[in-house]
C-alpha positions in Angstrom: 127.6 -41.5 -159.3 128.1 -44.4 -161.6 125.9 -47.4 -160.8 126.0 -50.9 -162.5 122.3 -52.3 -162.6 121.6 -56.0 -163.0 118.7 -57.5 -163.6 116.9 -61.1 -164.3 115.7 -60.9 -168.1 112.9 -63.3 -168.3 109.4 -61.3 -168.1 108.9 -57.7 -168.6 108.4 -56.8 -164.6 112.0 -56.7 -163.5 112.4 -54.1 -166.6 109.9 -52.6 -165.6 111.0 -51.7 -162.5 114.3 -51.1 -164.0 113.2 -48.6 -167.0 111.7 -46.5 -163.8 114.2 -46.0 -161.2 116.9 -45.9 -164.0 115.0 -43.0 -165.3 114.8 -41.2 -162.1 118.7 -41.7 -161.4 119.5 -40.6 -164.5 117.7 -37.8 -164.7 119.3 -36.6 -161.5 122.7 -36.9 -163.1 123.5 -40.4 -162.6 125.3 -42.8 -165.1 123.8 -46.0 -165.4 124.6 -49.2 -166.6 122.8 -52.0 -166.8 123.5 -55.9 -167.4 120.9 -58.8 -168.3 119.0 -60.7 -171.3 115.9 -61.9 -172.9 113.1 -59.9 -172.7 114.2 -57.0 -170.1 117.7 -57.1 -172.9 115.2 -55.7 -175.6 113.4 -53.3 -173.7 116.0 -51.7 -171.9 117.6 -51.1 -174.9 114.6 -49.5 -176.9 115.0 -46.9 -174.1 118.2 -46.5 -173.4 120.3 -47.4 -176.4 122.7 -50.4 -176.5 125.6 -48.3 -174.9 124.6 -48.3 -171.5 122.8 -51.7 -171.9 125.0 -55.5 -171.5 123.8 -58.8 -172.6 125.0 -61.3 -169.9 124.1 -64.6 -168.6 120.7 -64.7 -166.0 118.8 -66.6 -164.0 116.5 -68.7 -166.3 112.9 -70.6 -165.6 112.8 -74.2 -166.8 108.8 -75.1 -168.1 107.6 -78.6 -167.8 104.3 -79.5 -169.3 103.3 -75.5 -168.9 104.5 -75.1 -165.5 107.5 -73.8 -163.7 109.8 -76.9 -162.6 111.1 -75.3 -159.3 113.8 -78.2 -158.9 114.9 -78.0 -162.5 115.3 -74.5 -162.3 116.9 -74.0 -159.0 119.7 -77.1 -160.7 119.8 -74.7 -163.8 120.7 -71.3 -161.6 122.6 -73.3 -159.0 126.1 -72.7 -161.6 125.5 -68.8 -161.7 126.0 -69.2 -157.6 128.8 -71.3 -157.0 130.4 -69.9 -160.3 129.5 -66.5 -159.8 133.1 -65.3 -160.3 133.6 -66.7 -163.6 129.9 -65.5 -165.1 130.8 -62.2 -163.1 133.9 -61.3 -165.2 132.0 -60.6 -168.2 130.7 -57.6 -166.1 133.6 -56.3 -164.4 135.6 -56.1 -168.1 132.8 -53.6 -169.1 134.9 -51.5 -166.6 137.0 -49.0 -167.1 140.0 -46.4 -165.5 137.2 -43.8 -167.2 134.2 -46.0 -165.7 134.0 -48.0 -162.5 130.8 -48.2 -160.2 130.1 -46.9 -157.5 127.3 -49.0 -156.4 126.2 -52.1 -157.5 122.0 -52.8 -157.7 120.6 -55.9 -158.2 116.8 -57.3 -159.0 116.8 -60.4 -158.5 120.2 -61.8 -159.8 123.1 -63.1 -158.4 126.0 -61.5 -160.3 125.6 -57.7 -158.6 126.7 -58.9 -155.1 130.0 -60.5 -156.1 130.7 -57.4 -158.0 130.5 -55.1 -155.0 132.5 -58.1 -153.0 135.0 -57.5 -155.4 135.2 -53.8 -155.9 134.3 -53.1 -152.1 131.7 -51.1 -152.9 127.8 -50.8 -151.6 125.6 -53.1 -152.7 121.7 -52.6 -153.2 119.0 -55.1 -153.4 115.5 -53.9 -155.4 113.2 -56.1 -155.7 109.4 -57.5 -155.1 110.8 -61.2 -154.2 111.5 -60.2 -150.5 108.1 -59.2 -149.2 107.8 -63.1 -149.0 110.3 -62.9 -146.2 110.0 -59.7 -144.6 106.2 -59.3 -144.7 102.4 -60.6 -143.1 101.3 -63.6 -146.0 97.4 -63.6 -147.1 95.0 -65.3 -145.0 94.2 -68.6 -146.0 96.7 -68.8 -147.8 97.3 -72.2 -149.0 100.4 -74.4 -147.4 102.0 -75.4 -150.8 102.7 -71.5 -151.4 103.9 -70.9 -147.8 106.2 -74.1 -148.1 107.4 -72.7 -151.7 107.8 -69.2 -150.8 110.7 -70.5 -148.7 112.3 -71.4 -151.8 111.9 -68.0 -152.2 113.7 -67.0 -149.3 116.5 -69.0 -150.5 117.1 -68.0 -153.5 117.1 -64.4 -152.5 120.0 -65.1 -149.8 121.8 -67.3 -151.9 121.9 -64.4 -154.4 122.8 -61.4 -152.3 123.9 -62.7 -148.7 124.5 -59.3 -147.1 123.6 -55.8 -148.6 123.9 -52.1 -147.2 120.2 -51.7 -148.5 117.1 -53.8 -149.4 114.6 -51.9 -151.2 110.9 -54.0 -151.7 108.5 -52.9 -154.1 105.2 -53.9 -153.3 101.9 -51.7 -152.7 100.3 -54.6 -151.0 102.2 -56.2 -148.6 102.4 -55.4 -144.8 105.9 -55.2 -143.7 106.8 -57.1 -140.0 107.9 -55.1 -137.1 111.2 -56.5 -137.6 111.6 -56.4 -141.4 115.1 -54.2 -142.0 114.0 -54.2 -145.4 112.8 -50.6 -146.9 109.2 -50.9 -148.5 108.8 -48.0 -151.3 105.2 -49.1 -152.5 104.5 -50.0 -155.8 107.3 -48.6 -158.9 106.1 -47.3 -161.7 107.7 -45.6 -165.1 107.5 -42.1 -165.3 105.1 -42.3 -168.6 102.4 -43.9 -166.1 102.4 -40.9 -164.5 100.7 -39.3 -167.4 98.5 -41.8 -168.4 94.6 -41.4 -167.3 92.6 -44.5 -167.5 90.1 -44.3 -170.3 88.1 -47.1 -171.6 87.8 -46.9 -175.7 84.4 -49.5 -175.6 86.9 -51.3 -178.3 89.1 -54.3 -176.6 90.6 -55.7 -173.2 94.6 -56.5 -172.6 95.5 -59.9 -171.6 98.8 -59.8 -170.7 99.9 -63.6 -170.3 103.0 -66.0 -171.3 103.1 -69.6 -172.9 102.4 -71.7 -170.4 98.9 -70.2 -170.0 98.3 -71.2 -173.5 95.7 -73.7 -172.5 93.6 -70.9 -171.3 93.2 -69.0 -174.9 89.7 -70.5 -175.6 88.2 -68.9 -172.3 89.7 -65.2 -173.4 87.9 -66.2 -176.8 85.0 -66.8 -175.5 84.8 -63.1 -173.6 86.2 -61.7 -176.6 82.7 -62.6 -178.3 80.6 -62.4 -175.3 81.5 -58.9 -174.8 82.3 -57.6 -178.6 85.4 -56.1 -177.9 88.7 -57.7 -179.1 91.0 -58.6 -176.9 94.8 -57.3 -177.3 97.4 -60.2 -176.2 100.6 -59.4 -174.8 103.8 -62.2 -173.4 102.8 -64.5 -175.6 104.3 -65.9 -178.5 102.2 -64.8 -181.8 101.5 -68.4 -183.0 99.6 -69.2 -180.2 96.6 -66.5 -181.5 96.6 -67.9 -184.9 93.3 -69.5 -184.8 91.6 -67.3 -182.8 89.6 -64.6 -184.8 88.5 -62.2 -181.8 92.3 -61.9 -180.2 95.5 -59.9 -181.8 98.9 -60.0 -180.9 100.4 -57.4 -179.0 104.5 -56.5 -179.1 105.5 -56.1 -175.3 107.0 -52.6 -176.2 106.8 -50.2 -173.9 104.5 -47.6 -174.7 102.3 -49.6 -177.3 101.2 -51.8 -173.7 100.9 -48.5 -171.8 98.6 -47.0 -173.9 96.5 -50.3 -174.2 95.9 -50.5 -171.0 95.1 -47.3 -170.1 92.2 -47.6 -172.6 91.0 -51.0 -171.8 88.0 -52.0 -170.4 89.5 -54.7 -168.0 92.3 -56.5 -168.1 93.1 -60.0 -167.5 96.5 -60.9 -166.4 98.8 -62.6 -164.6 99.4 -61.3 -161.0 102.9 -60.1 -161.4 104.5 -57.4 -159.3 104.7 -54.7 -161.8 101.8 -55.5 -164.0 99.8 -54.8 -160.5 101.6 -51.6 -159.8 100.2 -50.4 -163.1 96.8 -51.7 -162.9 96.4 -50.4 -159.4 97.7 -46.8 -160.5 95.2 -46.2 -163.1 92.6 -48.2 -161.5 91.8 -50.6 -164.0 89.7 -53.5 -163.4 91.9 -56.6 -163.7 91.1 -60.4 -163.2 94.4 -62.3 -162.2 95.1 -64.9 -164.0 98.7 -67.1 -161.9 101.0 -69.0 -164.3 101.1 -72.5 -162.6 103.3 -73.5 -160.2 104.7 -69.5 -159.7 103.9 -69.3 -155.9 104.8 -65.7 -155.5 101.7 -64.9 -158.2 99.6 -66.6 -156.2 100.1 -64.9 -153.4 100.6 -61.7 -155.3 97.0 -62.6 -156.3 95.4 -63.0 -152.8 96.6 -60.2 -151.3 95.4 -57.4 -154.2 92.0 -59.6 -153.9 91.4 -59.3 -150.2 93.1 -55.3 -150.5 91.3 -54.0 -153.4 88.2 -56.6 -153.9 86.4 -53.5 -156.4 89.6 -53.8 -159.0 90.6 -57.5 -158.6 89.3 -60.4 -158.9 90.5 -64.4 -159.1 89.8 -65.1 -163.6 87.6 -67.9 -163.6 86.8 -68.1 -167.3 84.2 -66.3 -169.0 82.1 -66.8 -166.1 84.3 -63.9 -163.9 82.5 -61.0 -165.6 79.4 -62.2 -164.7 80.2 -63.6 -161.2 82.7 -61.3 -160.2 81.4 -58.1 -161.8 84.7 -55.2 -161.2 84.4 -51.8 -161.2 87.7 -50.4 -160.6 89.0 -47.0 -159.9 88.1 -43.9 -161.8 91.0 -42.1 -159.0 94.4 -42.4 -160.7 96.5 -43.5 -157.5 100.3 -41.6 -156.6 102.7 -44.2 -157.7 105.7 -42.0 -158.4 106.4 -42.0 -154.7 108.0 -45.4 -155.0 110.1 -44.9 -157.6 111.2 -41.2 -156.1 111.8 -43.1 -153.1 113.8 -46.0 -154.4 116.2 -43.2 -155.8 116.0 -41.2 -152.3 117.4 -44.3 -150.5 120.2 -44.8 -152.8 121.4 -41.5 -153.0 121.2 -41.4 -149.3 123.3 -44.3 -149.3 126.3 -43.2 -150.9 126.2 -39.9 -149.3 126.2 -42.1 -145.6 129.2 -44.5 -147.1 131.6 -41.2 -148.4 
């Protein structure tokens, strides 16, 4: 089966999820291809090679003063939409009489969709994005993030109107009664699977991006309080310049695997991925939302109120003290998900022929 993959670039969880179900269809014989940028453009290529792997034009964020501008960045996607045929022939001329999909997946793009319109073939969705639509929200949860999430909502329909499959990735979330979506759990790569968490008593992994910047002299300050140095990761490496205790950290793939995995705690932003990872190897992890991303925050409440022993809300240097964690010394099964993921697509096909 010949799948075309398309993903949003910007942050390493969308690769993420991308470097582990593309493992697990390749490895069953499929031929993958897969189309973005930025920083999932770089990664996917360390693994994969840059035959398989397309630079093409993705959904961007647009930062204002350190935060997310929602209405600058829905203006700045809102082309890739109602232009999706034009920014959609770059893919389809990848195509070939030797090479044409049979399936189209997309995480969290627009581009995939109009390709299957065009082609007539299945389309897949595969994605964390729709447990904000499809599942039970945090209590308390506060109404600016249940107002934004329908942003959310938005953007995923606007994006991919009608699919043969939704697959969510999530571990947390509680899908409604009538949610046709299929919940897998949380994704992870297959070299998590052979990882064993084992703290070195030598440094922590913050794993942040530039618009938490501001935040740097906190992380110092536990960097010192505890004596261990802290390894940074998502940010850009002129940030860390003045600060003696912290080191910059290339988001590679298996140099931030093996970092965590012998961390003492982690302090992070509440990302979908960067959870799934955490929660496997049962690191202790204070979340840490960049501001203005609604789907952290929520992503933060509900790994709070479902694991309160692993997770905790980063409140400076104060949260070891106050919110002592203990983690997890039981690695938990996250290979279902992906194993599933691949499951439900091969199932697909099989159904469509």
């Amino acid at each position: 089966m010949n799948i075309a993959y398309s993903l949003v670039g910007m942050t390493r969880g969308h690769a993420s999820r991308a470097l582990a179900v593309g493992s697990e269809l390749m490895s069953r014989g499929h031929d993958v291809r897969f189309y973005t940028n930025l920083d999932a453009y770089e990664l996917l290529t360390a693994r994969f090679g840059f035959d398989c792997v397309y630079e093409i034009e993705m959904p961007k964020y647009i930062f204002k003063n350190g935060k997310i501008c929602l209405f600058s960045t829905f203006i700045l996607n809102s082309g890739l939409v109602l232009k999706r045929e034009k920014y959609t022939q770059p893919i389809i001329d990848t195509f070939s009489e030797d090479w044409m999909p049979d399936l189209t997946i997309s995480d969290f793009e627009p581009l995939a969709w109009w390709v299957s319109q065009k082609l007539n073939i299945p389309h897949v969705t595969l994605d964390s994005q729709r447990f904000m639509i499809s599942s039970e929200m945090p209590q308390r949860l506060p109404l600016v993030d249940n107002i934004q999430r329908l942003v959310g909502w938005f953007l995923l329909y606007s994006f991919s109107p009608y699919a043969d499959l939704r697959i969510v990735s999530k571990q947390f979330a509680i899908p409604t009664a009538t949610a046709s979506e299929r919940y897998v759990g949380a994704i992870t790569r297959m070299s998590v699977d052979k990882l064993v968490w084992t703290p070195a008593g030598k440094h922590f992994l913050v794993y942040i991006k530039d618009s938490l910047a501001p935040r740097l002299p906190e992380v110092q300050e536990i960097a010192k309080t505890s004596g261990l140095t802290g390894r940074v990761y998502g940010i850009s490496a002129k940030h860390l310049e003045s600060y003696s205790n912290l080191e910059h950290g290339k988001t590679c793939e298996n140099g931030f695997l093996d970092t965590l995995s012998s961390s003492e705690f982690v302090i992070t932003t509440p990302g979908s991925q960067t959870l799934a990872e955490t929660w496997s190897l049962g690191v202790p992890a204070y979340l840490l939302p960049e501001p203005n991303q609604f789907e952290q925050q929520i992503n933060m409440h509900l790994a709070v109120q479902a694991e309160p022993s692993q997770y905790a809300k980063f409140a400076g240097s104060c949260s070891l003290i106050e919110s002592p964690l203990t983690g997890r010394q039981t690695k938990a099964c996250t290979s279902a998900g992906r194993i599933k993921a691949a499951d439900l697509i091969e199932s697909l096909v099989s159904h469509k022929a």
